[in-house]
KEMIDO-961380 format. One line per 10 residues: for each residue x, y, z of N, C-alpha, C, O. Coordinates in nm, 2 decimals. Layout:
! residues N
X/Y/Z/X/Y/Z/X/Y/Z/X/Y/Z ~ ...
! end
This chain:
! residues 81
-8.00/13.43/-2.70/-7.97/13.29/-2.66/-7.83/13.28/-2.60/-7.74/13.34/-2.67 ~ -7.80/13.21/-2.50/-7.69/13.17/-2.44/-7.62/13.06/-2.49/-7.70/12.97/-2.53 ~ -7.53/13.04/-2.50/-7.42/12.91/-2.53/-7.34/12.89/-2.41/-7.28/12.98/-2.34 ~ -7.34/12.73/-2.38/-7.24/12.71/-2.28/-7.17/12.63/-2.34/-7.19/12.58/-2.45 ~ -7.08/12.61/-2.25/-6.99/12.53/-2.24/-6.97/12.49/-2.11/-6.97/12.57/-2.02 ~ -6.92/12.30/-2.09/-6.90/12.23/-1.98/-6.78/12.20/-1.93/-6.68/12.19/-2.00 ~ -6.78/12.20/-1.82/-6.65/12.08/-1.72/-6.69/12.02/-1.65/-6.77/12.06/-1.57 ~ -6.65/11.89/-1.66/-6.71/11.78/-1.66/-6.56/11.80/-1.53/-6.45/11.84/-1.57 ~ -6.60/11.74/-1.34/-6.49/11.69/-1.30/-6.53/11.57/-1.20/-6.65/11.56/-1.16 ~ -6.44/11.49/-1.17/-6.45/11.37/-1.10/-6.37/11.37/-0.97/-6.33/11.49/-0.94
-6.32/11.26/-0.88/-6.25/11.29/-0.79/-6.16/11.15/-0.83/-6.23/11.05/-0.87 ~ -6.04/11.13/-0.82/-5.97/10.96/-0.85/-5.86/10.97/-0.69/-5.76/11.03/-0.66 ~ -5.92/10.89/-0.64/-5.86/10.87/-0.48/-5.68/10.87/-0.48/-5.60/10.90/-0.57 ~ -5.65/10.83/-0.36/-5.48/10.85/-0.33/-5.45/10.71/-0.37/-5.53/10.62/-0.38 ~ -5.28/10.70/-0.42/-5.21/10.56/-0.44/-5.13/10.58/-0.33/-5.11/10.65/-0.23 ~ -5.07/10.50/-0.39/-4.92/10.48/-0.35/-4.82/10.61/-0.33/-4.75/10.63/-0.23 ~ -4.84/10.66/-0.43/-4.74/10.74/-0.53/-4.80/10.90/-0.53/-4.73/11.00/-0.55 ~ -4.95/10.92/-0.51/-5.03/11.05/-0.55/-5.15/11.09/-0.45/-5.26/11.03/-0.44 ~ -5.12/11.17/-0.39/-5.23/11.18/-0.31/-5.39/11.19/-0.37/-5.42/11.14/-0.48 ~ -5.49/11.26/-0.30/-5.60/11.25/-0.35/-5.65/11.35/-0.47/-5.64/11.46/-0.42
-5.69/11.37/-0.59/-5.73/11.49/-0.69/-5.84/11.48/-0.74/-5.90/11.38/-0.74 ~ -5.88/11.58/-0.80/-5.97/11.60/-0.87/-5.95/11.65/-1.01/-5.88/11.75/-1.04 ~ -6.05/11.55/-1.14/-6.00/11.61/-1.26/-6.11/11.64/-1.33/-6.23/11.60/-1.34 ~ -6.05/11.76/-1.41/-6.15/11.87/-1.43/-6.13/11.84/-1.64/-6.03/11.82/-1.71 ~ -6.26/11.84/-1.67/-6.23/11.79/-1.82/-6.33/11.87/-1.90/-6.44/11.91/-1.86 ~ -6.27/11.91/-2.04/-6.37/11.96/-2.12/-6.46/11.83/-2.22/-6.44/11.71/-2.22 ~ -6.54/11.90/-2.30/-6.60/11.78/-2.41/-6.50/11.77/-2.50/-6.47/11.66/-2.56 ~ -6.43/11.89/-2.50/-6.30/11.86/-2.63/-6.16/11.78/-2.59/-6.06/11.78/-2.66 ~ -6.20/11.71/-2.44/-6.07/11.63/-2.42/-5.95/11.68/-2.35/-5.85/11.62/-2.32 ~ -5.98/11.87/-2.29/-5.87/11.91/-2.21/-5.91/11.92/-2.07/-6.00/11.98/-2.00
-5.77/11.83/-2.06/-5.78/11.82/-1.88/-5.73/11.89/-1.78/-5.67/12.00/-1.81 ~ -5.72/11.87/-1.69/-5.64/11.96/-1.54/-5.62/11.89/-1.47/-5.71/11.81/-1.48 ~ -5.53/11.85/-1.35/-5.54/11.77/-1.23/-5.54/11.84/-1.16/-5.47/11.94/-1.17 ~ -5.62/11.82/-1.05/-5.60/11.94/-0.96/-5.62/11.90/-0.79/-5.73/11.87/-0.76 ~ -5.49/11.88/-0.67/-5.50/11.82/-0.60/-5.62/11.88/-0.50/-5.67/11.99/-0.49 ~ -5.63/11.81/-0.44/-5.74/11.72/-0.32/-5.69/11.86/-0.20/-5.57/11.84/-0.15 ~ -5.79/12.01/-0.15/-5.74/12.05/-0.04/-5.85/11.98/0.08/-5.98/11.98/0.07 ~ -5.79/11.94/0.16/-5.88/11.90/0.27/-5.93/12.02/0.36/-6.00/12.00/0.45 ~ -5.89/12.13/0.32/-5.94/12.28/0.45/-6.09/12.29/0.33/-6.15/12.40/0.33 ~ -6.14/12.20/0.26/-6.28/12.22/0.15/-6.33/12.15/0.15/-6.29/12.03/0.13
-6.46/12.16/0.16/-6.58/12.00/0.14/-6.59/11.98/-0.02/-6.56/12.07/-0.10 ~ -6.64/11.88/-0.05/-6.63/11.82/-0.16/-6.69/11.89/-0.33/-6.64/11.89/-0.44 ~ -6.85/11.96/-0.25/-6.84/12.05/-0.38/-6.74/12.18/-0.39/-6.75/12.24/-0.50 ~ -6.66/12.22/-0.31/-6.60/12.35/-0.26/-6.44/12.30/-0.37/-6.37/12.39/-0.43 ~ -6.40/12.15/-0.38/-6.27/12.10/-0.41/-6.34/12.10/-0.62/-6.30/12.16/-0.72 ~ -6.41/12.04/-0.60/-6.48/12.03/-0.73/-6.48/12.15/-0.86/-6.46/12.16/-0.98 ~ -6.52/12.23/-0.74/-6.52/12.35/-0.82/-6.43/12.45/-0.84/-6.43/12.53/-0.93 ~ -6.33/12.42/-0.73/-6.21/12.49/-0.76/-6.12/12.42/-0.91/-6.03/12.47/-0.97 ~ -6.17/12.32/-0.91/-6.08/12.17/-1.00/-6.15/12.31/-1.16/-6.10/12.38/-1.25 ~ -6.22/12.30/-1.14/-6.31/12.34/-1.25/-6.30/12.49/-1.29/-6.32/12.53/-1.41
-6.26/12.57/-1.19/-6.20/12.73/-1.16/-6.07/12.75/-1.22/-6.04/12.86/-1.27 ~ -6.00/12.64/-1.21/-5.87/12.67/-1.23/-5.89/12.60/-1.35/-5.86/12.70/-1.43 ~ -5.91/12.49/-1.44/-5.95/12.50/-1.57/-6.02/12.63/-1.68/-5.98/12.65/-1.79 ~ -6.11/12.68/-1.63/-6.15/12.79/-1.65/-6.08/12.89/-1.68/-6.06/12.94/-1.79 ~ -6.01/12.93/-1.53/-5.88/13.03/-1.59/-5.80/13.02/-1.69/-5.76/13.10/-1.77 ~ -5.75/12.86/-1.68/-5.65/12.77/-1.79/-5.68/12.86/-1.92/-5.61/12.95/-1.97 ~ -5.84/12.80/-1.97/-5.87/12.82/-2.07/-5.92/12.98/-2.10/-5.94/13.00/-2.22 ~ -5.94/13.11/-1.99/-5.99/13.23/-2.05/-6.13/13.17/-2.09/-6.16/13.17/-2.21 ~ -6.20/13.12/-2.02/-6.30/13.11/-1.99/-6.42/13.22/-1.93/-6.41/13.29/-1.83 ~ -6.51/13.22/-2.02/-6.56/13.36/-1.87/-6.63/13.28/-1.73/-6.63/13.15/-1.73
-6.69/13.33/-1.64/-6.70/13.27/-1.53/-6.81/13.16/-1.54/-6.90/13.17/-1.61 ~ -6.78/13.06/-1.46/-6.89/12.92/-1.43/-6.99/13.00/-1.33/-6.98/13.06/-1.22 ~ -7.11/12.96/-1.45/-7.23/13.00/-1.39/-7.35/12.92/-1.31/-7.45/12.97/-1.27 ~ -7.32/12.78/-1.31/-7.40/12.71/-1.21/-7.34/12.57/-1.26/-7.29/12.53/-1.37 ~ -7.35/12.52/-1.17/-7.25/12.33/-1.11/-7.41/12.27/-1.05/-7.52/12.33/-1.01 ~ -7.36/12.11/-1.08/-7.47/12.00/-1.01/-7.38/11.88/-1.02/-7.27/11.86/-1.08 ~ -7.46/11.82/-0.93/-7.38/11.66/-0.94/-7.44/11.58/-1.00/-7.56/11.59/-1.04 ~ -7.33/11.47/-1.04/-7.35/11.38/-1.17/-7.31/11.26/-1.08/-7.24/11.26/-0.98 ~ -7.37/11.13/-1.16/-7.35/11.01/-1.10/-7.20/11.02/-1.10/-7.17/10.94/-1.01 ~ -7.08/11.07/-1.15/-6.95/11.05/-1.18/-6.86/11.18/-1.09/-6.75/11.20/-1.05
-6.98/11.27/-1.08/-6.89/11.39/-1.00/-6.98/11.51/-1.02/-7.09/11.50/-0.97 ~ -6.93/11.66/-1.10/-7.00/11.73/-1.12/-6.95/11.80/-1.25/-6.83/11.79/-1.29 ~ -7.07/11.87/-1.30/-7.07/11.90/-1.43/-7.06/12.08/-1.38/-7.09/12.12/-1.26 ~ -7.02/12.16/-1.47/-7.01/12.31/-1.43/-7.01/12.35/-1.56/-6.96/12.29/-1.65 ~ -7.11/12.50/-1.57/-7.18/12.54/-1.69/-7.10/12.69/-1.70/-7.13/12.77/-1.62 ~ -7.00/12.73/-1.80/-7.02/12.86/-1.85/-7.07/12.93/-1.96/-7.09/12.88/-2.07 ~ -7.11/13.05/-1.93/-7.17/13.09/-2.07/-7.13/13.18/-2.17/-7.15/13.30/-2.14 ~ -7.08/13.14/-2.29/-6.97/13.23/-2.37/-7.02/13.35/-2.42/-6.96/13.41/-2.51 ~ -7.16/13.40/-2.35/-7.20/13.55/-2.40/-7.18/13.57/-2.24/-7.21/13.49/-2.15 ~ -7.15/13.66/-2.23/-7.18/13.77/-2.17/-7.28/13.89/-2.13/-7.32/13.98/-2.20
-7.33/13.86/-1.99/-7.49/13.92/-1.96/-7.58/13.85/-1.91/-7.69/13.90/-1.89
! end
């Protein structure tokens, strides 16, 4: 049996003050900000948001992403195989 674990990430547009990002979130409440590259289409920025959370955490690798009414969800799996 497999166990995953999620990252939940969203996109929150530019202000004033911050250009565009994407934030990359666990169920346990840890986050990342991670800015907006435009040379990437939208699931390409998403999943980087979520890549670099990953690494954050020594995560092993995200093994499949989908979109969510709010953005996209990304699945890893803490066994290995």
């Amino acid at each position: 049996m497999n166990v995953y674990q999620a990252i939940e990430t969203h996109y929150v547009g530019p202000t004033n003050y911050r250009a565009s990002r994407v934030v990359a979130t666990t169920a346990s409440g840890i986050r990342r900000v991670h800015q907006w590259d435009y040379s990437l289409n939208v699931e390409a920025n998403h999943h980087a948001a979520a890549e670099a959370l990953r690494a954050q955490l020594d995560w092993p690798a995200l093994k499949a992403g989908g979109s969510t009414r709010r953005g996209f969800a990304w699945c890893t799996s803490t066994l290995e195989g």
